[in-house]
PDB file with SEQRES, HELIX, SHEET and CRYST1 records, atoms N, CA, C and O in Angstrom:
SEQRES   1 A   78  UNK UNK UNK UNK UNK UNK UNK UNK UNK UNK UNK UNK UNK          
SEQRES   2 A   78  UNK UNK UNK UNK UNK UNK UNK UNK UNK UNK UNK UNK UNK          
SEQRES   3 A   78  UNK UNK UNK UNK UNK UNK UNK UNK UNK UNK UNK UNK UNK          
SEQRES   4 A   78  UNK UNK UNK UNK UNK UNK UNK UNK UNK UNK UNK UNK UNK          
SEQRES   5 A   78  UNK UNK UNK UNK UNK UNK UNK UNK UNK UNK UNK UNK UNK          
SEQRES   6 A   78  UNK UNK UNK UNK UNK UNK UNK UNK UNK UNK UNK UNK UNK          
HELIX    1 AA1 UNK A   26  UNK A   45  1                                  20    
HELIX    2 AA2 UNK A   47  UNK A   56  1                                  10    
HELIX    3 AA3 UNK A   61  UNK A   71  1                                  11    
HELIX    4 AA4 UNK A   72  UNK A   74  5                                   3    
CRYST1    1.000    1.000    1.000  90.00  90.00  90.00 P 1           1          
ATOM      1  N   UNK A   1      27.751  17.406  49.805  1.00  0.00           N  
ATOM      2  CA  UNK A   1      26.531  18.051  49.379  1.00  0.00           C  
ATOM      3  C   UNK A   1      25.345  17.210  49.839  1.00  0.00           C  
ATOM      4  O   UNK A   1      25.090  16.054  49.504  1.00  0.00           O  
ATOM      5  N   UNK A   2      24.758  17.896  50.556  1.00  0.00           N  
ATOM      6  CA  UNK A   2      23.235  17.263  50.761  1.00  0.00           C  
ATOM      7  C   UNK A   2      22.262  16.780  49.897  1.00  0.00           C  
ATOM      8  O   UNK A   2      21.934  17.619  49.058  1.00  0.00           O  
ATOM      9  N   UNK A   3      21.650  15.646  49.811  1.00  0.00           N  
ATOM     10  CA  UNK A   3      20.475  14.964  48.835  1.00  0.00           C  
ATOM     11  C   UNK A   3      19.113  15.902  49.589  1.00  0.00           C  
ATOM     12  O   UNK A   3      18.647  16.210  50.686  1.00  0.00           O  
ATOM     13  N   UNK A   4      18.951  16.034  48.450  1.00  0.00           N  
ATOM     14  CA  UNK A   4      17.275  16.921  48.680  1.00  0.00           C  
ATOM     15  C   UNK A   4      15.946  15.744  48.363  1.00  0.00           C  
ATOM     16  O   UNK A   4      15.592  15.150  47.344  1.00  0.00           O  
ATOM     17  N   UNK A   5      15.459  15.764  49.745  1.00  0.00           N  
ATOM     18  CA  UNK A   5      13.886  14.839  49.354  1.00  0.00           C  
ATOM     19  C   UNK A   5      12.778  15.135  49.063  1.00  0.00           C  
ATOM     20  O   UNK A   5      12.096  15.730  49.897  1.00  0.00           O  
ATOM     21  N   UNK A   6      12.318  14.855  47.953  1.00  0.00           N  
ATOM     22  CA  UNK A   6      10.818  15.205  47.885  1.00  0.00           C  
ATOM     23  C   UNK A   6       9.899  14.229  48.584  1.00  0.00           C  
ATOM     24  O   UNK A   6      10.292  13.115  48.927  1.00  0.00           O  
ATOM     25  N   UNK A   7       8.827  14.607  48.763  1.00  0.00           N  
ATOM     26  CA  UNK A   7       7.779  14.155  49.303  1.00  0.00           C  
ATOM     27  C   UNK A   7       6.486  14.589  49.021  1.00  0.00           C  
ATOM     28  O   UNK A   7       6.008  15.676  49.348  1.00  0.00           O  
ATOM     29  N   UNK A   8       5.898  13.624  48.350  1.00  0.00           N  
ATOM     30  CA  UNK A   8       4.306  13.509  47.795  1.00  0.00           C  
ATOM     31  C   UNK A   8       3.339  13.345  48.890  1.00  0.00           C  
ATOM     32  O   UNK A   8       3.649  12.643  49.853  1.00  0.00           O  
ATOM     33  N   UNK A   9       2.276  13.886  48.836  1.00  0.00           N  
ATOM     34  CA  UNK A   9       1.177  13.930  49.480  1.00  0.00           C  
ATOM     35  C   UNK A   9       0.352  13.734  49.144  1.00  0.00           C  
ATOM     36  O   UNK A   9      -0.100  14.851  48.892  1.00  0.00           O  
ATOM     37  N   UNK A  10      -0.740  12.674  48.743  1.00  0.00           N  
ATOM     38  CA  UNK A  10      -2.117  12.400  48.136  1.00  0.00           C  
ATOM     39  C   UNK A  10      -3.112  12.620  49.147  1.00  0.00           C  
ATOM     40  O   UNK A  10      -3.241  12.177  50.288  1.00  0.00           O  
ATOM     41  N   UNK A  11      -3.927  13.585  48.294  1.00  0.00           N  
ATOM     42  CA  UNK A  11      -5.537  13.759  49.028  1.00  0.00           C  
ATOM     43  C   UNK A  11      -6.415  13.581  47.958  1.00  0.00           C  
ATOM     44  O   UNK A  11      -6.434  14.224  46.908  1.00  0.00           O  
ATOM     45  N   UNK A  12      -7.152  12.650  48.303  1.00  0.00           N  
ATOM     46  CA  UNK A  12      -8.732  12.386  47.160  1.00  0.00           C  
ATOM     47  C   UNK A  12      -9.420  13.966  46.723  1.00  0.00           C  
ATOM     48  O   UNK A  12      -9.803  14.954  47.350  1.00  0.00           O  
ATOM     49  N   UNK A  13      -9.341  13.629  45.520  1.00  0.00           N  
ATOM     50  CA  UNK A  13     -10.247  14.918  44.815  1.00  0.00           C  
ATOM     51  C   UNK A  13     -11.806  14.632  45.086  1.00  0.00           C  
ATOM     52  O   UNK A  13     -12.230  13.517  44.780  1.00  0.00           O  
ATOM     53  N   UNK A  14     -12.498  15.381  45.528  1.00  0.00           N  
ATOM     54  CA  UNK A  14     -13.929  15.088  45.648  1.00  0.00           C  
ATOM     55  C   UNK A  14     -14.712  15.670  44.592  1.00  0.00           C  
ATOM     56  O   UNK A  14     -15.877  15.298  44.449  1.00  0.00           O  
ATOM     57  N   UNK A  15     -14.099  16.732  43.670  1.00  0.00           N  
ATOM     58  CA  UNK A  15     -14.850  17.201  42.700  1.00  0.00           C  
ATOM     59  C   UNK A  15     -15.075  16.207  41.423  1.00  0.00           C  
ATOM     60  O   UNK A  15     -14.870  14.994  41.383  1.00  0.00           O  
ATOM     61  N   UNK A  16     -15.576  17.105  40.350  1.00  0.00           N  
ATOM     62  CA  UNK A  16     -15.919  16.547  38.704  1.00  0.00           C  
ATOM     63  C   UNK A  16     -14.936  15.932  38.283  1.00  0.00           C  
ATOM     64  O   UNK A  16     -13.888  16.575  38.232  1.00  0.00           O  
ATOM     65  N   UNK A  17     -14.920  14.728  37.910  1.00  0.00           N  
ATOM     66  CA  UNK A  17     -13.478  13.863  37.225  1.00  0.00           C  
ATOM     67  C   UNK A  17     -13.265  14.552  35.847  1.00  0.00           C  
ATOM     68  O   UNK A  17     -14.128  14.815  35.010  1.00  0.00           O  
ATOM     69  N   UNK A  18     -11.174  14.918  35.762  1.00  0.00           N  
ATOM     70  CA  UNK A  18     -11.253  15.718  35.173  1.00  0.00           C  
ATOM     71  C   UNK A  18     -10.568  14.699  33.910  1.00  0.00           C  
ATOM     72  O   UNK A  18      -9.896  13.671  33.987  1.00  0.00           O  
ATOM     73  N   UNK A  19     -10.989  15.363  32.928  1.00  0.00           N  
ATOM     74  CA  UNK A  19     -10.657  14.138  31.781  1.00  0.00           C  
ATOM     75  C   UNK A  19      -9.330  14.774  30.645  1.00  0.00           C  
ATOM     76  O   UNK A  19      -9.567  15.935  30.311  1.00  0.00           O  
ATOM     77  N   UNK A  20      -8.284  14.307  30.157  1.00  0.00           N  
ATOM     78  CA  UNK A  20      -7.747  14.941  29.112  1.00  0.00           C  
ATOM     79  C   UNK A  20      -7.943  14.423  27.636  1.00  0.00           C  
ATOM     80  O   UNK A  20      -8.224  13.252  27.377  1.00  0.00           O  
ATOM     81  N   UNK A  21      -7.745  15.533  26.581  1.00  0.00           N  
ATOM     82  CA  UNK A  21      -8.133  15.308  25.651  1.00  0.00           C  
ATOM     83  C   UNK A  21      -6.637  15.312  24.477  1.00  0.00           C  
ATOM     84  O   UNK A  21      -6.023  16.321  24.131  1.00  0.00           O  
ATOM     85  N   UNK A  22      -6.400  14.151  24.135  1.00  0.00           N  
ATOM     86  CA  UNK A  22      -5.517  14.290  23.224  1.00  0.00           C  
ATOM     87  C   UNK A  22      -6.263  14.680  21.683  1.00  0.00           C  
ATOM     88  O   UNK A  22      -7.393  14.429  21.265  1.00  0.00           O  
ATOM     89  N   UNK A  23      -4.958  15.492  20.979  1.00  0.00           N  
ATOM     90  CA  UNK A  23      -5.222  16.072  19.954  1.00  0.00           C  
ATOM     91  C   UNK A  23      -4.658  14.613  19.002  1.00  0.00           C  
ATOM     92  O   UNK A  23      -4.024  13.647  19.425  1.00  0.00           O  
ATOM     93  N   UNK A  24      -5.183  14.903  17.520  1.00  0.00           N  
ATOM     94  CA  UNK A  24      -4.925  14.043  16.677  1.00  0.00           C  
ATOM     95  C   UNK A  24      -4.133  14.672  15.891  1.00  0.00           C  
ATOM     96  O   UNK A  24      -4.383  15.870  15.756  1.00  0.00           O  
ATOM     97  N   UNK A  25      -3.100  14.179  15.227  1.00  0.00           N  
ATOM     98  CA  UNK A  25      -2.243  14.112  14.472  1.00  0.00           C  
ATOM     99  C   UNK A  25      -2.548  15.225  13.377  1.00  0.00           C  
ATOM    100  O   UNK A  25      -3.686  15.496  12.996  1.00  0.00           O  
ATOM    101  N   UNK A  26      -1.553  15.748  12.987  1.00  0.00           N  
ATOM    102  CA  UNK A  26      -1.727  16.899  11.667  1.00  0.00           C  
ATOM    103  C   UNK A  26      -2.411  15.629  10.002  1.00  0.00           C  
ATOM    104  O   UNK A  26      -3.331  15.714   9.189  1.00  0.00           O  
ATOM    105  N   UNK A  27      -1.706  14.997  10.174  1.00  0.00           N  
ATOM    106  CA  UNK A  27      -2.367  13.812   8.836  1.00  0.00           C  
ATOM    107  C   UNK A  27      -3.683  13.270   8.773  1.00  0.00           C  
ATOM    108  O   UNK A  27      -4.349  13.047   7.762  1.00  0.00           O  
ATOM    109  N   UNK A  28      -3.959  13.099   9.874  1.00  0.00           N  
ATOM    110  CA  UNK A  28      -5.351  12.178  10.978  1.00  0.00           C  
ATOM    111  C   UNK A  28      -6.650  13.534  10.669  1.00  0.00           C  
ATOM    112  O   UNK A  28      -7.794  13.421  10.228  1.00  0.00           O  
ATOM    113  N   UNK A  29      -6.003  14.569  11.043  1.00  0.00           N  
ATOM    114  CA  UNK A  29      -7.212  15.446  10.246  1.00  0.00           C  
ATOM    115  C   UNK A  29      -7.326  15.609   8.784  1.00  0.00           C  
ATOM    116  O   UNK A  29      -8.402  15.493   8.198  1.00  0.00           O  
ATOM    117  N   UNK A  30      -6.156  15.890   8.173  1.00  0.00           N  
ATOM    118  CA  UNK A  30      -6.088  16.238   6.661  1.00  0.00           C  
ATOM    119  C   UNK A  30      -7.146  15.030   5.799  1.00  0.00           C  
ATOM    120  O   UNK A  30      -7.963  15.109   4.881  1.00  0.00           O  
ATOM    121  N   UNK A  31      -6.593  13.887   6.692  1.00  0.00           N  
ATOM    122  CA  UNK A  31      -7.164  12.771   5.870  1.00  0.00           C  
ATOM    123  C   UNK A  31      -9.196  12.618   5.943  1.00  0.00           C  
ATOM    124  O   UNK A  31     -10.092  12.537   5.102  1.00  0.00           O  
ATOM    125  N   UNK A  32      -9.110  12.648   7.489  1.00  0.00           N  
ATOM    126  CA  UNK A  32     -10.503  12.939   7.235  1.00  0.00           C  
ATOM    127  C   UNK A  32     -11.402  14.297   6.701  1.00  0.00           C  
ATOM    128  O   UNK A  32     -12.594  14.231   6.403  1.00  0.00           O  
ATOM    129  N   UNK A  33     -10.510  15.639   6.641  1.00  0.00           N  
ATOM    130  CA  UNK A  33     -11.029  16.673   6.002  1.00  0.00           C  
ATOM    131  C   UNK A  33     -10.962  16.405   4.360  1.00  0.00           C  
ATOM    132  O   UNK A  33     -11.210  17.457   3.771  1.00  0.00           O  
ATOM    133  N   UNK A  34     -10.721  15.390   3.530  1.00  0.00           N  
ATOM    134  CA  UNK A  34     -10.267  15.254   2.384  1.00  0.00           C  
ATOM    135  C   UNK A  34     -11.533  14.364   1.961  1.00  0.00           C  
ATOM    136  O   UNK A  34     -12.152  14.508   0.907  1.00  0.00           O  
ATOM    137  N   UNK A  35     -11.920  13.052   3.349  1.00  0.00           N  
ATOM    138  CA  UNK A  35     -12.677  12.200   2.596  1.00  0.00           C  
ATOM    139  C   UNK A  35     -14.209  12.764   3.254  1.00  0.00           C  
ATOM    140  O   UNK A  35     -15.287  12.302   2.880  1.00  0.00           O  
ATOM    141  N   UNK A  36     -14.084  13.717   4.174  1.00  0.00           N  
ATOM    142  CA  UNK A  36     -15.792  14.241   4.073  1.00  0.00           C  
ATOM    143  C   UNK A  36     -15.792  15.009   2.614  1.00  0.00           C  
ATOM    144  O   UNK A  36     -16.648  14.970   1.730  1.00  0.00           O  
ATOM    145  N   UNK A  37     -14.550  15.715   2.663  1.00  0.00           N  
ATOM    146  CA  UNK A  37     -14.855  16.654   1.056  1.00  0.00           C  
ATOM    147  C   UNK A  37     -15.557  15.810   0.005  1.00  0.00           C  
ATOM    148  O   UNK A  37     -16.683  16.169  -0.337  1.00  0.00           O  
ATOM    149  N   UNK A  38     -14.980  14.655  -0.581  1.00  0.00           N  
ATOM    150  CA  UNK A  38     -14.812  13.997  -1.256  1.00  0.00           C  
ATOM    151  C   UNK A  38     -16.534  13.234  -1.186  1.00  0.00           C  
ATOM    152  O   UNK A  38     -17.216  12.948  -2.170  1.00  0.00           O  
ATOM    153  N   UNK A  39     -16.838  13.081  -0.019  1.00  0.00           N  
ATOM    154  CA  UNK A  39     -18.075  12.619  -0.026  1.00  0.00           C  
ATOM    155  C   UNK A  39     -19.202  13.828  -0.223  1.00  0.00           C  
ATOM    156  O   UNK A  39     -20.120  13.619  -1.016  1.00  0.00           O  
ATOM    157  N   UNK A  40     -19.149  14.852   0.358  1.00  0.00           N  
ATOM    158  CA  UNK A  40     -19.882  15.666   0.122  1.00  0.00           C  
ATOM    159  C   UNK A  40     -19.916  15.978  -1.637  1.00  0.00           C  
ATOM    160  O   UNK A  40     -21.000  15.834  -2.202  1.00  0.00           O  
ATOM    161  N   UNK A  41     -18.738  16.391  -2.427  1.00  0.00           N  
ATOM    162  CA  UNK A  41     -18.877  16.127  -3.546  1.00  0.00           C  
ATOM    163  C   UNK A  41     -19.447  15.101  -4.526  1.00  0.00           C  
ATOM    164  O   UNK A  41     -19.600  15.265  -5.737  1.00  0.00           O  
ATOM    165  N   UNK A  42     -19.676  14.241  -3.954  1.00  0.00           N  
ATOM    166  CA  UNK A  42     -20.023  13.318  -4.805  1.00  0.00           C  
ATOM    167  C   UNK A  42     -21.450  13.216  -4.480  1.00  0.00           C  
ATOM    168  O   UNK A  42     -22.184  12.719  -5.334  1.00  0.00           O  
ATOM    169  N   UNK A  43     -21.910  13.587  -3.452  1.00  0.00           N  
ATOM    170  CA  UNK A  43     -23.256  13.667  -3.049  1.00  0.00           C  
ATOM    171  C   UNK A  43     -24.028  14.671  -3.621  1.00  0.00           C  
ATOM    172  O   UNK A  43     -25.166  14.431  -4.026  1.00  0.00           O  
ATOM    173  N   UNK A  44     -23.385  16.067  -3.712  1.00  0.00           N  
ATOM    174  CA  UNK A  44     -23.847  17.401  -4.385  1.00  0.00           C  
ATOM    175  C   UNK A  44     -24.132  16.827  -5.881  1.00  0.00           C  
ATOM    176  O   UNK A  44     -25.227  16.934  -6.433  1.00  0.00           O  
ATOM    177  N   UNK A  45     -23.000  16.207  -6.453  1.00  0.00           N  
ATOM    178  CA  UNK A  45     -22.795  15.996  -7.798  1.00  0.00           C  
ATOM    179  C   UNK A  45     -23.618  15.065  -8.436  1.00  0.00           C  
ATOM    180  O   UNK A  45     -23.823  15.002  -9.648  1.00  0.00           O  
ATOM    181  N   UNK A  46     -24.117  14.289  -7.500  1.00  0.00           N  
ATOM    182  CA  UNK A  46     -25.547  12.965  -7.864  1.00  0.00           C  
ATOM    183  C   UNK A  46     -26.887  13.936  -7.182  1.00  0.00           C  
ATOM    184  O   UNK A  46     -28.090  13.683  -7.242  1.00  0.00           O  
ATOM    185  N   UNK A  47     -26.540  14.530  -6.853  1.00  0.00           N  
ATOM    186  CA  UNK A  47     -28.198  15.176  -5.672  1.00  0.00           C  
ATOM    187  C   UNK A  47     -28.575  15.941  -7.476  1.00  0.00           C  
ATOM    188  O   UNK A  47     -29.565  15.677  -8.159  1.00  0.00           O  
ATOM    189  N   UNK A  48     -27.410  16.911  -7.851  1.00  0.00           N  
ATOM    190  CA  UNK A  48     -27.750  18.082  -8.951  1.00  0.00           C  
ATOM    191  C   UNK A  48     -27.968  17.248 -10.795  1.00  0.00           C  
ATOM    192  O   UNK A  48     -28.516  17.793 -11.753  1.00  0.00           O  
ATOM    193  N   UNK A  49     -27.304  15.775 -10.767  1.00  0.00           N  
ATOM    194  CA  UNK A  49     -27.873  14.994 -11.583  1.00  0.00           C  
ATOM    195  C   UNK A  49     -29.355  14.535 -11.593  1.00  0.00           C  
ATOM    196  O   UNK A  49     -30.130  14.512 -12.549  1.00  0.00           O  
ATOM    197  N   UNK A  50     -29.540  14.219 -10.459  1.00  0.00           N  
ATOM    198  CA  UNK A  50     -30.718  14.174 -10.539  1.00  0.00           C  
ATOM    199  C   UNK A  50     -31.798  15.276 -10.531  1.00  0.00           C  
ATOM    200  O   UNK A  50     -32.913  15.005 -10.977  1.00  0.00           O  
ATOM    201  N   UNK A  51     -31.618  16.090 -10.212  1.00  0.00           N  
ATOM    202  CA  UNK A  51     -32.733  17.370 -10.420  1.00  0.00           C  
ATOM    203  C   UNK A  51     -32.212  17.578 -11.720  1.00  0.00           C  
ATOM    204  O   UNK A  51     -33.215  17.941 -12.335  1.00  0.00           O  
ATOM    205  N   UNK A  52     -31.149  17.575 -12.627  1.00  0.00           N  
ATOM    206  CA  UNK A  52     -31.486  17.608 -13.968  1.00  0.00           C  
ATOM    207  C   UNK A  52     -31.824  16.667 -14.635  1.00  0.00           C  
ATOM    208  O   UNK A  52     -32.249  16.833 -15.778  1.00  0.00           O  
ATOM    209  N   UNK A  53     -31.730  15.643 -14.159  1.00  0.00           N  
ATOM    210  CA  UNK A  53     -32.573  14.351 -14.840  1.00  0.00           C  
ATOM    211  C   UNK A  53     -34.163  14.704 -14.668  1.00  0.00           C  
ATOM    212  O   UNK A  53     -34.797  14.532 -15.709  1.00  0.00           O  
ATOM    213  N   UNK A  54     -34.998  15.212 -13.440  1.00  0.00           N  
ATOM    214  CA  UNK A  54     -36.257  15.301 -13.407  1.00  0.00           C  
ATOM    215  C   UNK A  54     -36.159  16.352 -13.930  1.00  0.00           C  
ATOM    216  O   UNK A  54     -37.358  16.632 -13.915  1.00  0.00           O  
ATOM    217  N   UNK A  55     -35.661  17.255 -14.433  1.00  0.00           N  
ATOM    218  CA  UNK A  55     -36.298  18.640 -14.776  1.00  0.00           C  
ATOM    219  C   UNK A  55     -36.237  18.167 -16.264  1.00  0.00           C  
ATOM    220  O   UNK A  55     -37.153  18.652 -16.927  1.00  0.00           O  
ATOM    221  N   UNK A  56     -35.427  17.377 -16.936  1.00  0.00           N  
ATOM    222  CA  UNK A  56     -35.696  16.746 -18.300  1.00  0.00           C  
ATOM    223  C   UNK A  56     -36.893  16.355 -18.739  1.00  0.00           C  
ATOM    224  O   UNK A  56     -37.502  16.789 -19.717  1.00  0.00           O  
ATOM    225  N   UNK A  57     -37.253  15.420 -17.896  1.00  0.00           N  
ATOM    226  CA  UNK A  57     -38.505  14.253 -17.898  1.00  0.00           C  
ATOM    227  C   UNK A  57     -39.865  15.471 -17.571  1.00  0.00           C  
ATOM    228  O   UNK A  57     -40.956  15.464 -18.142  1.00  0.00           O  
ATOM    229  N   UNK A  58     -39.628  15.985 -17.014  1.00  0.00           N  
ATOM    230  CA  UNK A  58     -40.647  17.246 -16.589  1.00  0.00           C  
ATOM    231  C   UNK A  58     -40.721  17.994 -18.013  1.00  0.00           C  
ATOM    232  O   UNK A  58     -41.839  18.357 -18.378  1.00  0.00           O  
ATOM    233  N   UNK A  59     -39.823  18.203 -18.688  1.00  0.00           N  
ATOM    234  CA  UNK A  59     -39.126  19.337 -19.696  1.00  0.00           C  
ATOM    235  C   UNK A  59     -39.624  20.311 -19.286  1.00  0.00           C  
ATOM    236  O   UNK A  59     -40.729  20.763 -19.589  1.00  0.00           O  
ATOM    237  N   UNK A  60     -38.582  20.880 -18.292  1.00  0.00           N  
ATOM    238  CA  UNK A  60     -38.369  22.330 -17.409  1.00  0.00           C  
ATOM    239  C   UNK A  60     -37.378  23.109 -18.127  1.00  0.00           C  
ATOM    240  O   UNK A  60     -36.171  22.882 -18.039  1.00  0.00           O  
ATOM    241  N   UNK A  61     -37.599  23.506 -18.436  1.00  0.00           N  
ATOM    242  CA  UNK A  61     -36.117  24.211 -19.336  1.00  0.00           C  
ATOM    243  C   UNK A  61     -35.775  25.320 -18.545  1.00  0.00           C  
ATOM    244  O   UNK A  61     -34.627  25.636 -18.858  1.00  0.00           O  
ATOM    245  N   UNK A  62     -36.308  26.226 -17.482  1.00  0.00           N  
ATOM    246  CA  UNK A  62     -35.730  26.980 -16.441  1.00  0.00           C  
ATOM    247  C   UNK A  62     -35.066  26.037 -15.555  1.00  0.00           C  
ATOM    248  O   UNK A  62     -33.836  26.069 -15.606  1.00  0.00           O  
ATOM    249  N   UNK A  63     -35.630  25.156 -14.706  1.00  0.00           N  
ATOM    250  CA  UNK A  63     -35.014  24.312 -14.394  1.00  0.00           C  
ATOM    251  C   UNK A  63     -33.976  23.601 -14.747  1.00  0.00           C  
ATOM    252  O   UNK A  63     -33.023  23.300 -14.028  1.00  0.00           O  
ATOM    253  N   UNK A  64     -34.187  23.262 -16.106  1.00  0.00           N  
ATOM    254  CA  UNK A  64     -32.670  22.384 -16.484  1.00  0.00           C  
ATOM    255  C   UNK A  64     -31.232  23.690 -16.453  1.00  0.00           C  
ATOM    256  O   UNK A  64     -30.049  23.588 -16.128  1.00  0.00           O  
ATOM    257  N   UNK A  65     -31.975  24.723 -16.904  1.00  0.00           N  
ATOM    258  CA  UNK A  65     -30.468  26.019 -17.205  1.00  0.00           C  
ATOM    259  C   UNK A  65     -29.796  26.156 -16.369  1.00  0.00           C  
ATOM    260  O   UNK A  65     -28.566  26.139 -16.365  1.00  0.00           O  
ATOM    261  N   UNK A  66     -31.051  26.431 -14.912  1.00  0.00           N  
ATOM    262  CA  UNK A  66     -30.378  26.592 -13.562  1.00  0.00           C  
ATOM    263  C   UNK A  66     -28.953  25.335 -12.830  1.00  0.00           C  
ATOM    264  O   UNK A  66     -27.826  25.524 -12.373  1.00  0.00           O  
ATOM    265  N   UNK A  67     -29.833  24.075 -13.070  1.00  0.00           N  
ATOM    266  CA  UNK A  67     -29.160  22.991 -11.827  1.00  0.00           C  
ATOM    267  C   UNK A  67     -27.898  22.766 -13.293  1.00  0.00           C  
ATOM    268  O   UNK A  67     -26.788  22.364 -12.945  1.00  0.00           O  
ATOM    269  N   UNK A  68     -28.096  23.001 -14.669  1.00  0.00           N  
ATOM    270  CA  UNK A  68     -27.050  22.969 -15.605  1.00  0.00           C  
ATOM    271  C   UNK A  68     -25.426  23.690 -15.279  1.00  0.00           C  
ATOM    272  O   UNK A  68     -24.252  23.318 -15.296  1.00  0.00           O  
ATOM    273  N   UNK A  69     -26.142  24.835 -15.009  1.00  0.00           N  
ATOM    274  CA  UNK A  69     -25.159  25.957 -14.388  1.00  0.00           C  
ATOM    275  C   UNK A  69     -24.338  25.754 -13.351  1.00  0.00           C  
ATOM    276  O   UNK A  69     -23.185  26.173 -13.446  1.00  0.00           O  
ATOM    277  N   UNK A  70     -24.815  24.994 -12.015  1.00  0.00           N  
ATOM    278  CA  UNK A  70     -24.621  24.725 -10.924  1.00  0.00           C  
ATOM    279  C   UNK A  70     -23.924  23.836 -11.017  1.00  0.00           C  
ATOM    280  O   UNK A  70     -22.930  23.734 -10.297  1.00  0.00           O  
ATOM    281  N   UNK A  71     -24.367  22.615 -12.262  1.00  0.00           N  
ATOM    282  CA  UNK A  71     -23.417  21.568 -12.434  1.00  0.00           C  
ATOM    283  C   UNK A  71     -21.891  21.710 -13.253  1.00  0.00           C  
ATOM    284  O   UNK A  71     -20.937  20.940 -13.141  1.00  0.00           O  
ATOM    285  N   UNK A  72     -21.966  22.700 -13.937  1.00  0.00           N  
ATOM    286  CA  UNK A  72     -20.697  22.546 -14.229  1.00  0.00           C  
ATOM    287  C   UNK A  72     -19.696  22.681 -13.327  1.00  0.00           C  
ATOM    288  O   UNK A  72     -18.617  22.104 -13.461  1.00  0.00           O  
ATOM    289  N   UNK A  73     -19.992  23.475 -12.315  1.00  0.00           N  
ATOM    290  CA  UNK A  73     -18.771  23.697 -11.367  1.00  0.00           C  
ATOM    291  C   UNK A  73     -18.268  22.129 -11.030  1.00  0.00           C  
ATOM    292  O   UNK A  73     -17.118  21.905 -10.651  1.00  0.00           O  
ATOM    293  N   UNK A  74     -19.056  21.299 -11.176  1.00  0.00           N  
ATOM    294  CA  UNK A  74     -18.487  19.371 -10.447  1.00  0.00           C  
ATOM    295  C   UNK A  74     -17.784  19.015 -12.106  1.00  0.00           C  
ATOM    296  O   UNK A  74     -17.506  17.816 -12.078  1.00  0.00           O  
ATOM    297  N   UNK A  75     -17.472  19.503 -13.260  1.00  0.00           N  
ATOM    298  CA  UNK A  75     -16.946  18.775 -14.167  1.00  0.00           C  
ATOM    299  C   UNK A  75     -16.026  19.490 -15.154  1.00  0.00           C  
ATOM    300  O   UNK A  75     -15.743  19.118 -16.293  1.00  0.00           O  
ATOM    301  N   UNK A  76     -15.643  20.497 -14.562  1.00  0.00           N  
ATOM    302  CA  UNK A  76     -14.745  21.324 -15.185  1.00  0.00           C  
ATOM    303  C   UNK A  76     -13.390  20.377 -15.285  1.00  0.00           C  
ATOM    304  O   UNK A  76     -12.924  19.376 -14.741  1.00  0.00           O  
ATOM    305  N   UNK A  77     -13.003  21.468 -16.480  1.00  0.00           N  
ATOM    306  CA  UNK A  77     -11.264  20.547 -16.542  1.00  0.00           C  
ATOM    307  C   UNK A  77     -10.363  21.934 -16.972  1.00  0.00           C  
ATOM    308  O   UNK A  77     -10.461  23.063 -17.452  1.00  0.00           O  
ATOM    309  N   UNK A  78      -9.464  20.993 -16.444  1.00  0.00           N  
ATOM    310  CA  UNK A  78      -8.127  22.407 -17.467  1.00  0.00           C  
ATOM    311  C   UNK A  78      -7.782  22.250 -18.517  1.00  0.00           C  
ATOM    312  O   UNK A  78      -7.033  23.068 -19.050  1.00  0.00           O  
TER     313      UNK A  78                                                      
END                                                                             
């Protein structure tokens, strides 16, 4: 049986260098989709303390009902 040869040929690409993009890991996202959550929550949850802290000191009482309302959704329990 005959051996079959390959043979490569290089010619310079003159176009746009082409780049590949590896994907990240199924965990590698979860983890960072968990700790932006996590930060964004905690940011919402001090941003809406404080507008009910000034709407106190103000004594806004539309104000306090509203950002009151808004806040419970950050402190609910089961």
């Amino acid at each position: 049986m005959k051996q079959e040869k390959v043979v490569y040929r290089f010619f310079q690409y003159v176009g746009e260098p082409l780049t590949a993009r590896k994907e990240l890991a199924f965990e590698d996202k979860l983890i960072a989709q968990f700790v932006l959550d996590e930060l964004v929550f905690n940011w919402n949850k001090s941003h809406l303390e404080d507008k009910i802290n000034q709407a106190i000191d103000a004594n806004n009482h539309s104000d306090f009902k509203q950002y009151s309302e808004a806040y419970k959704q950050y402190v609910w329990e089961d």
